[in-house]
N, C-alpha and C positions, 0 to 999 in steps of 0.2 A: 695447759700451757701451749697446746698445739695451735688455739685462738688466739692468744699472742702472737705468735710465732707467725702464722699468718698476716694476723693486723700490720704489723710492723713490717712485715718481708713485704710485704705488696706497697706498704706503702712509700717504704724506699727504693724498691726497684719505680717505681712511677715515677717517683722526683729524679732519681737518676736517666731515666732516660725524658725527662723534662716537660712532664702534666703540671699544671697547674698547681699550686697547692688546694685548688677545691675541689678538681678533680680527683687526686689524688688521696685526698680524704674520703669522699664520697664512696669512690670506688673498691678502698681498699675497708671500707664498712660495711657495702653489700657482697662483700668476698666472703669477708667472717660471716656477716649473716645468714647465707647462702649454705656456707659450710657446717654452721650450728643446725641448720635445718627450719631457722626462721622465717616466717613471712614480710617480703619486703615493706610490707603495708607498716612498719614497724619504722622506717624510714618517715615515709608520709605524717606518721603521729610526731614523731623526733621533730621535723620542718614546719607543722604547727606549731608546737610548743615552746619551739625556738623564738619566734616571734610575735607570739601570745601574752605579751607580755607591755605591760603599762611604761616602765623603763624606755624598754627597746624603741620606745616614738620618740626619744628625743634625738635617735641617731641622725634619721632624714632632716627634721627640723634644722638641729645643730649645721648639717649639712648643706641644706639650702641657705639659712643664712650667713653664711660664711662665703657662698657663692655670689651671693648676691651685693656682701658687701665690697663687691671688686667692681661692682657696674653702676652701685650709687654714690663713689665718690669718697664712700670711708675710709676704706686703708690706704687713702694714697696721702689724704688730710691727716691722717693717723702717721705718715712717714715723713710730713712736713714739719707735722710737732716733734718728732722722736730728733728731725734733722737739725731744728734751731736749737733743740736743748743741748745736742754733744757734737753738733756739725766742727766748730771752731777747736776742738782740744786735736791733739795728737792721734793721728788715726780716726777722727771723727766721724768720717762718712760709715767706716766700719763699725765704728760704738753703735750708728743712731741707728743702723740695720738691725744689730741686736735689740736695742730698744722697739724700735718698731715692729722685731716680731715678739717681743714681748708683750702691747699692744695688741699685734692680730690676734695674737695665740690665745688673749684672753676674752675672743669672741667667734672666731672660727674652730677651735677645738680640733685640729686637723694639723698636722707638720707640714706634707706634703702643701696645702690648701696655704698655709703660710708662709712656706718657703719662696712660692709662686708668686704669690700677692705681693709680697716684700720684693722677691728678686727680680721681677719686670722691671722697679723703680730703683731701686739702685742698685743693682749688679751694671749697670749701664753709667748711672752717676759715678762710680767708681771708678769703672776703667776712663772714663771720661776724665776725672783728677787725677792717672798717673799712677793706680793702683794694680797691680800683675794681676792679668782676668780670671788667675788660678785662684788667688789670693781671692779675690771679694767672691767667687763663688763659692770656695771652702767655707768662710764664714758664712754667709747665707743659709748654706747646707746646714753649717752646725747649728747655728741660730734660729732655726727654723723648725727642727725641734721641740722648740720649747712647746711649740701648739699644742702639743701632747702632753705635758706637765703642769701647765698654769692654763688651770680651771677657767674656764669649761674646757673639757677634754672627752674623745670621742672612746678610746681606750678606757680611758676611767669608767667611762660608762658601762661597756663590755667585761671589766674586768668585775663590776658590781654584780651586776646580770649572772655570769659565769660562776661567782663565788660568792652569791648571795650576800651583798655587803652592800650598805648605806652608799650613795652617791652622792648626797650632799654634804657627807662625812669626806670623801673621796676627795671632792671638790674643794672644800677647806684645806686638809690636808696637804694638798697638792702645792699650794699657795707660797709658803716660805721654800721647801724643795726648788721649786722654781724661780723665787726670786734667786737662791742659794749660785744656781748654776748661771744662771745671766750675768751674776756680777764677779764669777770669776772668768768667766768666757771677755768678759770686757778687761778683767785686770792682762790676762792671755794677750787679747790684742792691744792693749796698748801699747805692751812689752814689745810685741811682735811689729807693728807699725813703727815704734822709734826707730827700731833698729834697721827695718827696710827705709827709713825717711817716707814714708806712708803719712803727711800734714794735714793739718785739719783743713778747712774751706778758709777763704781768704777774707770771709766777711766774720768781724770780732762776736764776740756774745753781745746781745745790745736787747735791753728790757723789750724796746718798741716790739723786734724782729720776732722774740717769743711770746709778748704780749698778739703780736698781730694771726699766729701760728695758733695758740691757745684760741684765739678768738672765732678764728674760721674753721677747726679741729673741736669747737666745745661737743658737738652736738655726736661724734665721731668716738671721743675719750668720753663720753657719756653711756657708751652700750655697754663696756662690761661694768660699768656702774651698776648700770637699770639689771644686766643679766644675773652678774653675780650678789649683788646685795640683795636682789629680790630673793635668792637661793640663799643666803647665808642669814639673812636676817628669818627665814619660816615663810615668807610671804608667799611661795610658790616653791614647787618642786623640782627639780630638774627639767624633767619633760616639760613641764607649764615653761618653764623659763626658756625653754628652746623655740617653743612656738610665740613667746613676746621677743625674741630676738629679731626672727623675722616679721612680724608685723613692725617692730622698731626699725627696723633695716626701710622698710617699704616705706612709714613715714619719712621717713628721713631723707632716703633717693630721690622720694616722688614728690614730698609736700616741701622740703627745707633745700636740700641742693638741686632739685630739679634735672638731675642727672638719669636716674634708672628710667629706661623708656624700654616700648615692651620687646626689641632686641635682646638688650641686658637681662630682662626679666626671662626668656625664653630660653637662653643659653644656660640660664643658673637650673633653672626645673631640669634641664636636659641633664647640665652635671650632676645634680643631685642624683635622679633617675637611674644614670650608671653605674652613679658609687652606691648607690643604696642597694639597687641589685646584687652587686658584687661582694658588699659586707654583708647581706642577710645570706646570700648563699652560704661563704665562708661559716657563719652564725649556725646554718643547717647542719652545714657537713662535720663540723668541728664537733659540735654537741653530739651529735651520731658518734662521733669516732671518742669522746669524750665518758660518755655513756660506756660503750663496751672496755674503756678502761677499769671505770668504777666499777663494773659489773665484775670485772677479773681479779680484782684488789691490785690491780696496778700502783695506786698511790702507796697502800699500806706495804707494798714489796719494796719500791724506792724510800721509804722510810724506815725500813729496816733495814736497805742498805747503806744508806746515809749513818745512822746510828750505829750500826757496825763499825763503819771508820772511824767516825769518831763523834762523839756527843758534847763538842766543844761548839758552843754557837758562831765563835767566832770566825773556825777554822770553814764550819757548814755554808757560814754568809760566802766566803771566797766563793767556796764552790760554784754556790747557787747564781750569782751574781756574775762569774766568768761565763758560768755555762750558759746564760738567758743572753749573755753580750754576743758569746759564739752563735746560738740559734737563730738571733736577732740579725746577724750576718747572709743569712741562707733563707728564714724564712717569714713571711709577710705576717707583721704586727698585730694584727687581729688576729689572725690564724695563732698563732703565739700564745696569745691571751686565752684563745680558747682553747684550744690543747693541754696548756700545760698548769693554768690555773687549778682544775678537778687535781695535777698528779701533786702539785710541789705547795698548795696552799693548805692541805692539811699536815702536811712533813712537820710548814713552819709554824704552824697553832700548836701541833704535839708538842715542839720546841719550846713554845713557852714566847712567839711573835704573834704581836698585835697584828693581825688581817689586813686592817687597814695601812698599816706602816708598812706590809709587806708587799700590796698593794703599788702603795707611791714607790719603792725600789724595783717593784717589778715592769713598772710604766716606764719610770726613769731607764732601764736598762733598755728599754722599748725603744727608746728616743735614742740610744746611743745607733740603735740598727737604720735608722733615717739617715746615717750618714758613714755607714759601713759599706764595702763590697762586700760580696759581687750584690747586692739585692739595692741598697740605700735609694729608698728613693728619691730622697731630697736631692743626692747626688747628679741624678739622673738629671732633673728638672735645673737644676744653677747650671751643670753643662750644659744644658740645651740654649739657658737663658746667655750666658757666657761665650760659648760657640768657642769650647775648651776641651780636652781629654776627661774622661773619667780618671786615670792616672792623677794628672796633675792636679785634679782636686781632692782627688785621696792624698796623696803626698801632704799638700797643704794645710789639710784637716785634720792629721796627725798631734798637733799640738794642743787643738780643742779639743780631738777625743779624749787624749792624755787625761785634760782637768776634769773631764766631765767625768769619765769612769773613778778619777780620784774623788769628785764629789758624790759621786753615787754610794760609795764605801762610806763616805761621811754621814750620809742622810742611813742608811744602814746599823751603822751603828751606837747616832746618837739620836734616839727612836726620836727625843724629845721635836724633834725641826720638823716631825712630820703631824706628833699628835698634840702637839702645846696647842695649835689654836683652835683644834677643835674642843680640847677641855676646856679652853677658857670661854669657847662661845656656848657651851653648855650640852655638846652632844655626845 
């Protein structure tokens, strides 16, 4: 227990005095190691193995094309359709935010990456019609999220990896969850808009307006077509489909809107390069620190404390489910996934929980920390786009956490919303 006791002491005293969380992983791994009497070269094997892995390539791919579809033209066509279908109802410009990252999310696989994409274009149309800049950044933030829950998703994929679990399974799965939370996030704001007088755009619904929207947007609401049915249907794997995203992203920039020129193109490689770096390291040090848990029976100790209290599924979902929203608050998403997948995924298998379903709660609970303090990143980015407090858009967001965490309980305990359609598509 004194390897514990170490693992854990070091690696709280780091975060409290404010390392990184890869740092803080890393270091407080070759502390234990160091202290067991291990060879650090045992790290080196851990950072191979981490990303020796067939999965692990769809990360950057996903990644890249997701960047890329911000410079050829797609999610801003993607926010035109979302804008003519719910522009005109009560609170419209805010519906069609959500709609539209419902859209990106289901081709960039990233919150943060969506949040962005969406809130350059309308966190600006919003304050522009009369909406509080607290107000349309909060929703942004919430809605933005979803990138993480409606497949393809970059999580899903790390949580597969981590816990040895299907990701085209993951992927389906994710699917209704996701619809699940977008359409109560719209009921939220529409409530919310009446009552602020927050009105739709001044031009009526008219066939033409989203006939003409659909039309110049086909080729746009066409990726997660080509991405996710090529994955749902068997035709490709995960990874193959991350790397047709982006050769579809490039047709589409270069050969059909004639937009992506090699600016846009240089700028997406670059972001990808940062973020790829930054989640494999995370992948490294997580797994190290992941590893010397299992090695210690970490998991089987939190499972016989859990079971101690009480062996009531119902009472254990609270726990598990407050306690991933509290972490999700403090600590970065992947890091998340990998830490804590090895300790709390077999608790819930012992339990008598589908992997997979535990999975989609665990993501969703994911998605709730993109729009928490002190850490939310989505937060970070709609203030920045908004040119507002973080305050005032926590304040704001208050009400979409509410339903999101209420629907998260929902997808929790009525397993069926997470594994109906993959039973029915045969997996």
């Amino acid at each position: 227990m004194e390897v514990v006791t170490i693992l854990f002491g070091s690696f709280t005293i780091l975060l409290l005095i404010g390392a990184p969380i890869t740092i803080a992983l890393g270091v407080s791994s070759m502390i234990s190691l160091v202290y067991l009497g291990n060879d650090l070269v045992y790290l080196v094997q851990v950072a191979y193995s981490s990303v020796d892995s067939f999965p692990v390539m769809a990360l950057p791919a996903f990644i890249l094309a997701g960047a890329l579809m911000e410079y050829s033209g797609i999610s801003r066509r993607l926010v035109k359709v979302a804008e003519a279908l719910a522009g005109p109802a009560t609170g419209g410009l805010a519906s069609a935010t959500i709609l539209a990252c419902l859209f990106f999310g289901a081709i960039s696989g990233s919150g943060p990456a969506t949040t962005a994409a969406v809130g350059m274009l309308m966190i600006p149309a919003m304050m522009n019609r009369g909406y509080d800049k607290g107000f349309a950044a909060a929703i942004t933030a919430s809605s933005g999220g979803l990138g993480v829950v409606i497949p393809p998703s970059i999580p899903m994929v790390i949580y597969g990896v981590s816990g040895n679990q299907s990701i085209s399974k993951l992927f389906i799965a994710g699917f209704i969850p996701g619809l699940l939370i977008a359409t109560f996030l719209a009921i939220v704001n529409y409530y919310l808009c009446r009552k602020k007088g927050f009105v739709g755009s001044q031009e009526s619904w008219s066939v033409g307006r989203i006939t003409k929207a659909l039309k110049e947007g086909i080729w746009s609401l066409m990726a997660p077509v080509v991405i996710l049915g090529g994955i749902y249907s068997g035709f490709f794997t995960p990874t193959e489909a991350a790397v047709v995203a982006i050769f579809y992203t490039l047709f589409v920039g270069i050969v059909i809107h004639k937009e992506l020129k090699w600016g846009g193109g240089s700028k997406s490689l670059e972001a990808c390069t940062w973020l790829t770096g930054r989640v494999l390291l995370i992948m490294f040090t997580a797994r190290a620190f992941g590893r010397l848990l299992v090695q210690y029976r970490i998991p089987e100790i939190v499972a016989d404390g859990l079971l101690a209290m009480t062996s009531n599924i119902n009472i254990i979902w609270v726990v598990v489910i407050l306690f991933l929203i509290f972490v999700g608050m403090f600590m970065e998403t992947l890091a998340t996934i990998m830490i804590l997948t090895p300790v709390l995924l077999p608790v819930m298998v012992k339990l008598g929980v589908d992997p997979i379903h535990f999975g989609i709660v665990f993501v969703c609970c994911c998605e709730i920390g993109f729009e928490t303090p002190p850490l939310g990143e989505n937060l970070f980015i709609a203030s920045g786009i908004a040119d507002t407090s973080i305050e005032d858009i926590s304040l704001k967001a208050i009400p979409f956490s509410i339903v999101e965490i209420s629907t998260v309980f929902l997808i929790a305990y009525v397993p069926s919303l997470s594994l109906w359609l993959p039973e029915l598509l045969g997996y």
